[in-house]
mmCIF file of the C-alpha atoms, coordinates in Angstrom:
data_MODEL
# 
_entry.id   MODEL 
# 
loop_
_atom_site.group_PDB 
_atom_site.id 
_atom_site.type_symbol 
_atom_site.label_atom_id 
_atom_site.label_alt_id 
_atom_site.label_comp_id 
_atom_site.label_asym_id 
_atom_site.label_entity_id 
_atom_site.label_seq_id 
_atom_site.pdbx_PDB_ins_code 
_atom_site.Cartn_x 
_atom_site.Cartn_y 
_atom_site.Cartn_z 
_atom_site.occupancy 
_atom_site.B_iso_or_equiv 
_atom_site.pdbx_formal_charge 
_atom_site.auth_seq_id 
_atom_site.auth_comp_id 
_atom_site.auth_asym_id 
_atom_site.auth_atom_id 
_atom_site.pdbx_PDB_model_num 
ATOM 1   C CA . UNK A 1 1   ? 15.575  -6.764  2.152   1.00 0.00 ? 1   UNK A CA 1 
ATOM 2   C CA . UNK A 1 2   ? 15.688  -10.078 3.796   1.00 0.00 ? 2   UNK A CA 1 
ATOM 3   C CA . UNK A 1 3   ? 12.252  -11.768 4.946   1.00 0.00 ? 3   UNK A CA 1 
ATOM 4   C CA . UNK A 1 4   ? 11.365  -10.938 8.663   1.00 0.00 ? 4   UNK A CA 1 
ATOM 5   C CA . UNK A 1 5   ? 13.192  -7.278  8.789   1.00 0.00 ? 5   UNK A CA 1 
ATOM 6   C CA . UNK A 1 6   ? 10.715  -4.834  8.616   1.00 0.00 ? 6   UNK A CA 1 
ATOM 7   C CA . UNK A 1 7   ? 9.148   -3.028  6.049   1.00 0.00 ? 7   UNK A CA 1 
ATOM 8   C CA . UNK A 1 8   ? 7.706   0.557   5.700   1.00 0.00 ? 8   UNK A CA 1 
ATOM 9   C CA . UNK A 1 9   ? 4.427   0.609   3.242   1.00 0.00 ? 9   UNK A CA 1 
ATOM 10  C CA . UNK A 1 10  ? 2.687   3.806   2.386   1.00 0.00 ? 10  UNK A CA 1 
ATOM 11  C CA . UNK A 1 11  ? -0.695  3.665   0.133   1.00 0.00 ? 11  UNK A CA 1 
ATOM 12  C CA . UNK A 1 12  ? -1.833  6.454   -1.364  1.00 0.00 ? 12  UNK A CA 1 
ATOM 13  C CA . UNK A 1 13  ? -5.524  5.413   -2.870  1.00 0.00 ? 13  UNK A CA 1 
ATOM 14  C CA . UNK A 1 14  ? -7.136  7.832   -6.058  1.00 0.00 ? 14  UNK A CA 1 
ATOM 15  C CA . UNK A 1 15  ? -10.512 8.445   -4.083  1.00 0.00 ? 15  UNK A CA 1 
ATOM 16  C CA . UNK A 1 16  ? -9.983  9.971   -0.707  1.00 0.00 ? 16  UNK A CA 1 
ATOM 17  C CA . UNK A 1 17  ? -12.849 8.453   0.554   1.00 0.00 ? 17  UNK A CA 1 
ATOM 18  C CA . UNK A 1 18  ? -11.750 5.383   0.602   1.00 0.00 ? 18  UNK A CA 1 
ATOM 19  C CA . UNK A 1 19  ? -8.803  5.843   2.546   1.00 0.00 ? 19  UNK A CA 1 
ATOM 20  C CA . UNK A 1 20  ? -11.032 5.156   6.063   1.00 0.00 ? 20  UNK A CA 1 
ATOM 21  C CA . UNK A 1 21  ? -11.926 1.588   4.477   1.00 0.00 ? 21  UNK A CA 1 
ATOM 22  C CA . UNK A 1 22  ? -8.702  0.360   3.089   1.00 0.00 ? 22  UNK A CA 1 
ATOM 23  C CA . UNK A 1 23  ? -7.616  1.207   6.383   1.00 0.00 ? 23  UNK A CA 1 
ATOM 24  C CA . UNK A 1 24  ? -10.084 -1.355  8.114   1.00 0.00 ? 24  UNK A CA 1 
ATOM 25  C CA . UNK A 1 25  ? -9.736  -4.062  5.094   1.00 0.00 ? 25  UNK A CA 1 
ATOM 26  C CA . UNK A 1 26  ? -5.796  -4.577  6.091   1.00 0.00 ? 26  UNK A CA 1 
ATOM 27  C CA . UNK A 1 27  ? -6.274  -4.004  10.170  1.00 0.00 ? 27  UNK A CA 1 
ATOM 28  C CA . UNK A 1 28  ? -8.790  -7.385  9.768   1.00 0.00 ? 28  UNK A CA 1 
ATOM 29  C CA . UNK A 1 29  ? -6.465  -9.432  7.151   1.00 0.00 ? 29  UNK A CA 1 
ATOM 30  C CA . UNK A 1 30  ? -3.553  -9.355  9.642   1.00 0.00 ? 30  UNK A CA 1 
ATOM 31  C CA . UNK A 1 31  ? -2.427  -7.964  12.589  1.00 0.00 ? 31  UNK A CA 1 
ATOM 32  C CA . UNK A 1 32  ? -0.718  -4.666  11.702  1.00 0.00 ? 32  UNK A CA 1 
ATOM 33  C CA . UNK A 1 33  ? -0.800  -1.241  12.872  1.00 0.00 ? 33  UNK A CA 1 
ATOM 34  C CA . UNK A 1 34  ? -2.230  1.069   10.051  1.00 0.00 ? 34  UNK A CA 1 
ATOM 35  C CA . UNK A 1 35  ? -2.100  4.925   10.758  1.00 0.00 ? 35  UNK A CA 1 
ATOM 36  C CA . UNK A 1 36  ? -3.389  7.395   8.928   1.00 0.00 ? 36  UNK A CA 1 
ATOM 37  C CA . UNK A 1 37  ? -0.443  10.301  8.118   1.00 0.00 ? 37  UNK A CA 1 
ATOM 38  C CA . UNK A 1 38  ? -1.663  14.013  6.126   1.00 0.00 ? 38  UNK A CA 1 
ATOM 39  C CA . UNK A 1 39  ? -0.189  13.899  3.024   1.00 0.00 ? 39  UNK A CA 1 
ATOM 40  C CA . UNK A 1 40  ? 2.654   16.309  1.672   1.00 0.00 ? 40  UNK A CA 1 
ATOM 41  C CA . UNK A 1 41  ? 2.022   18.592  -1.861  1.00 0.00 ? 41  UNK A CA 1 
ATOM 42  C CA . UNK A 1 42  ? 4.864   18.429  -3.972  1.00 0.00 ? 42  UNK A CA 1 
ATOM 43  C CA . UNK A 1 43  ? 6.542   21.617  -4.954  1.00 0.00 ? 43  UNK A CA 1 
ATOM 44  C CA . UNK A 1 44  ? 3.952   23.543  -6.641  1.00 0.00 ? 44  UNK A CA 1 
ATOM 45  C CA . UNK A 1 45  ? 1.014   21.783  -5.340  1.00 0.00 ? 45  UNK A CA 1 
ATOM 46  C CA . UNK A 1 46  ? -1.832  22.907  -3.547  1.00 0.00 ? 46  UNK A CA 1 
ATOM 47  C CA . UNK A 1 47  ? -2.637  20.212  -1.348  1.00 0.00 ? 47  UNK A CA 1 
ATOM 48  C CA . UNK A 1 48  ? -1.555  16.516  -1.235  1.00 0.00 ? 48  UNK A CA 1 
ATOM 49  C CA . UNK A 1 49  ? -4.308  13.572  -0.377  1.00 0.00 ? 49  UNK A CA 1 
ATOM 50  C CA . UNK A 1 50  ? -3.388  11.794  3.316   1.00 0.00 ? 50  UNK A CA 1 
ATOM 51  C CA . UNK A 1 51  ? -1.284  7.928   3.128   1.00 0.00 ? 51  UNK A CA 1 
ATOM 52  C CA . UNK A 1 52  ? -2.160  4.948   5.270   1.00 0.00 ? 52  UNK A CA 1 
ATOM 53  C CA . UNK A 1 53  ? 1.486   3.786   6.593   1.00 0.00 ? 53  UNK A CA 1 
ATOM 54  C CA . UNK A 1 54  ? 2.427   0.382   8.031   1.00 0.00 ? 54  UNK A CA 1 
ATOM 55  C CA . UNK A 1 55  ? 5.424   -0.763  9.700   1.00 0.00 ? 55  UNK A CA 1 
ATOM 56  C CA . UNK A 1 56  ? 5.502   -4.768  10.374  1.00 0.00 ? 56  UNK A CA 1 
ATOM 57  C CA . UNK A 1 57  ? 7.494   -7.934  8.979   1.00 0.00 ? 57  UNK A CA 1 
ATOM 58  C CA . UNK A 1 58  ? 7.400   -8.516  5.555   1.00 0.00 ? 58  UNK A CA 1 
ATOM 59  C CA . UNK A 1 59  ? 5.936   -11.638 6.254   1.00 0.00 ? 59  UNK A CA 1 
ATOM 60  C CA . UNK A 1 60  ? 2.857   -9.822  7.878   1.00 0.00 ? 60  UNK A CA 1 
ATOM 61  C CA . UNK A 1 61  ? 2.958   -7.025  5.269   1.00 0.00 ? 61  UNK A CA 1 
ATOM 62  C CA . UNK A 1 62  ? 2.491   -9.467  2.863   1.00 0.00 ? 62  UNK A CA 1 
ATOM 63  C CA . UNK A 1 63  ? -0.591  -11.414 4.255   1.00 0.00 ? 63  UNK A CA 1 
ATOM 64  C CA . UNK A 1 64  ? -2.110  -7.950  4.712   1.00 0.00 ? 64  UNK A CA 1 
ATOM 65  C CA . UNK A 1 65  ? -1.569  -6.603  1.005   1.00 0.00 ? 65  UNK A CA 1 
ATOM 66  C CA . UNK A 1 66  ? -2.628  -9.471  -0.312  1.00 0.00 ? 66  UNK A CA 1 
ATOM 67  C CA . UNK A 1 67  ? -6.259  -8.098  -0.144  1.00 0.00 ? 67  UNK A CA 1 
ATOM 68  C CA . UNK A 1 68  ? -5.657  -4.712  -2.069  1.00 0.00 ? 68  UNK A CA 1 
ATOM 69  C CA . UNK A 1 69  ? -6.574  -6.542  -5.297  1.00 0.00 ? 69  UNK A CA 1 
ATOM 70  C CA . UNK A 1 70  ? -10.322 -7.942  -3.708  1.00 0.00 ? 70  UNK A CA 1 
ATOM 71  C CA . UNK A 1 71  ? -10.325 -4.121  -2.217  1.00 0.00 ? 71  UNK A CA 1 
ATOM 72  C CA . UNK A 1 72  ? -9.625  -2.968  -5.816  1.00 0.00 ? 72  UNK A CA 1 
ATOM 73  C CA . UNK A 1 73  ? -12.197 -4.925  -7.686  1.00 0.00 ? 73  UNK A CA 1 
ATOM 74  C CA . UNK A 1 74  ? -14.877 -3.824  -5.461  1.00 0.00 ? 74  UNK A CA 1 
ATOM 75  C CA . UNK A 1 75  ? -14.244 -0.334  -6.118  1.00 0.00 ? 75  UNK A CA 1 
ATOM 76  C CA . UNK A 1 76  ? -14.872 1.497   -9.380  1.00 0.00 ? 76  UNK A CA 1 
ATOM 77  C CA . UNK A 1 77  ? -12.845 0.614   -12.480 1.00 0.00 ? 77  UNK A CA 1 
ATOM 78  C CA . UNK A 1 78  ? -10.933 3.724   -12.214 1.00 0.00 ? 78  UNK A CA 1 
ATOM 79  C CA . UNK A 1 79  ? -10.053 3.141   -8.257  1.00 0.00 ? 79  UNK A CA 1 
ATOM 80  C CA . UNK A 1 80  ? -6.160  2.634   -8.141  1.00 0.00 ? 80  UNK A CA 1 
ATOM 81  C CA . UNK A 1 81  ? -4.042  2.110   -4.819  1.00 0.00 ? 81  UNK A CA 1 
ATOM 82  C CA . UNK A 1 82  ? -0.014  3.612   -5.093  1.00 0.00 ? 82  UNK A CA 1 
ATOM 83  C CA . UNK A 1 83  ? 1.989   0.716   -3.134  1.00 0.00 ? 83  UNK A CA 1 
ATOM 84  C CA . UNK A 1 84  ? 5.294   2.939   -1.885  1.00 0.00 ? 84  UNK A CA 1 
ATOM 85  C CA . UNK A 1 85  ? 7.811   0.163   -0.504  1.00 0.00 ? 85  UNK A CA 1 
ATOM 86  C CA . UNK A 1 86  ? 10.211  2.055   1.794   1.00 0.00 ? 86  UNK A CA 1 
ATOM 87  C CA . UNK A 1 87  ? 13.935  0.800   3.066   1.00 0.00 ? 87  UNK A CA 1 
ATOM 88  C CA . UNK A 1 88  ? 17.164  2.128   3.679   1.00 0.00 ? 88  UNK A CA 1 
ATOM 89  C CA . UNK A 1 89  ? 18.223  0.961   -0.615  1.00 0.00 ? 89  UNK A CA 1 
ATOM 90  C CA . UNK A 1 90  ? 15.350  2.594   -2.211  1.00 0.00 ? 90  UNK A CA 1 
ATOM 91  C CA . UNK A 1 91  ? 12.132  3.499   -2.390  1.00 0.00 ? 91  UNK A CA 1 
ATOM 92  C CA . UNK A 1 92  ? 9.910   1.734   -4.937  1.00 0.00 ? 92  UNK A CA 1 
ATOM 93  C CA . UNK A 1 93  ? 6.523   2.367   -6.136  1.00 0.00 ? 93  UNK A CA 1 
ATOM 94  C CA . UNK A 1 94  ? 3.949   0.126   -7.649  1.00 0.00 ? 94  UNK A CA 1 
ATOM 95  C CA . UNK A 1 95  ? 0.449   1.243   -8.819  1.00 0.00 ? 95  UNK A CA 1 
ATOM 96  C CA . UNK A 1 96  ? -2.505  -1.426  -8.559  1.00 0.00 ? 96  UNK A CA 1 
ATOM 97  C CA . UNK A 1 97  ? -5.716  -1.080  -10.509 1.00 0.00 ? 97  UNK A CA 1 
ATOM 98  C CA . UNK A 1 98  ? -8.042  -3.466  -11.863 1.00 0.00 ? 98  UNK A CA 1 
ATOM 99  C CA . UNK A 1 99  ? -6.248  -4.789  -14.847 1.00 0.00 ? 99  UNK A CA 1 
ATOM 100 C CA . UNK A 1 100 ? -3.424  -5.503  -12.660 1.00 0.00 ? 100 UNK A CA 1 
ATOM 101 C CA . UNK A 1 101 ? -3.912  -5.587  -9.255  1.00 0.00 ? 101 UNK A CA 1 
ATOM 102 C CA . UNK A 1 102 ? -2.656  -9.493  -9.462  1.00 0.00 ? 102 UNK A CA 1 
ATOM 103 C CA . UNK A 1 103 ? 0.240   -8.984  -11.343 1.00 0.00 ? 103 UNK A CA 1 
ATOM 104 C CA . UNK A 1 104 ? 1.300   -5.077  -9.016  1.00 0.00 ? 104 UNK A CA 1 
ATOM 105 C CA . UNK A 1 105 ? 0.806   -7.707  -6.269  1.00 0.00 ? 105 UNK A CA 1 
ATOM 106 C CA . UNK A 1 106 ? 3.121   -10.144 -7.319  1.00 0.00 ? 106 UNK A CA 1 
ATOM 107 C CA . UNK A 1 107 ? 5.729   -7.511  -8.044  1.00 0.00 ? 107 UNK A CA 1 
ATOM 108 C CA . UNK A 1 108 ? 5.075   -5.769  -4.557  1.00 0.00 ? 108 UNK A CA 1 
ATOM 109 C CA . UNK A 1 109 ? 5.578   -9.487  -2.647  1.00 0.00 ? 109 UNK A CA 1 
ATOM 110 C CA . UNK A 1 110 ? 8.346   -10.058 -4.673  1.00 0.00 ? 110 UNK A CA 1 
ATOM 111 C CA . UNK A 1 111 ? 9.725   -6.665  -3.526  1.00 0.00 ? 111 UNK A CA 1 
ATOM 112 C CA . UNK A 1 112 ? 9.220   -7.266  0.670   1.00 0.00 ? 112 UNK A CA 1 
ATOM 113 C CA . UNK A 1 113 ? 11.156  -10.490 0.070   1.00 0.00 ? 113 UNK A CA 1 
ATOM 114 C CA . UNK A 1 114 ? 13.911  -8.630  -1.521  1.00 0.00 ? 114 UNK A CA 1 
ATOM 115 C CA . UNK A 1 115 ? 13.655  -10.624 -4.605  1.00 0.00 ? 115 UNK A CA 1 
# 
């Protein structure tokens, strides 16, 4: 993915209630349109938790993200964020928690700019 096409992100958090904040957080870091999408269960699931989407630049995706590890640290130690990077190639997942939310963050950024 070359820097400046746009990027699909979908975050899926581990406490539902926090969905309604992370959504805020990233809406004041930069200026992207977060929406709020029900989630899909799996096959054999019961239920699925809902996904904050956003579609921008990488370049803005990336000044946005770069608060999920503050986000994360504020939260409980067992609070983790599922960063789903979506193009046309693949799909790619990276999940940020408190021992890594730098490093996930680096890998994520390094992702957008198709390195």
């Amino acid at each position: 993915m070359v820097a400046g096409d746009s990027s699909k992100i979908e975050l899926r958090v581990s406490d539902q209630v926090q969905l309604r904040l992370l959504a805020g957080w990233l809406a004041g870091a930069a200026p992207v349109k977060v929406d709020r999408i029900a989630g899909r269960p799996l096959p054999g699931e019961q239920g699925a938790g809902d996904v904050l989407t956003i579609l921008a630049s990488s370049s803005v995706l990336a000044t946005a993200l770069k608060i999920l590890p503050e986000f994360i640290r504020s939260r409980r130690s067992s609070f983790r964020i599922e960063v789903k990077i979506k193009d046309d190639e693949e799909d790619v997942s990276i999940t940020l928690e408190a021992s890594n939310a730098e490093e996930g963050l680096l890998e994520v950024l390094a992702r957008l700019n198709g390195e």
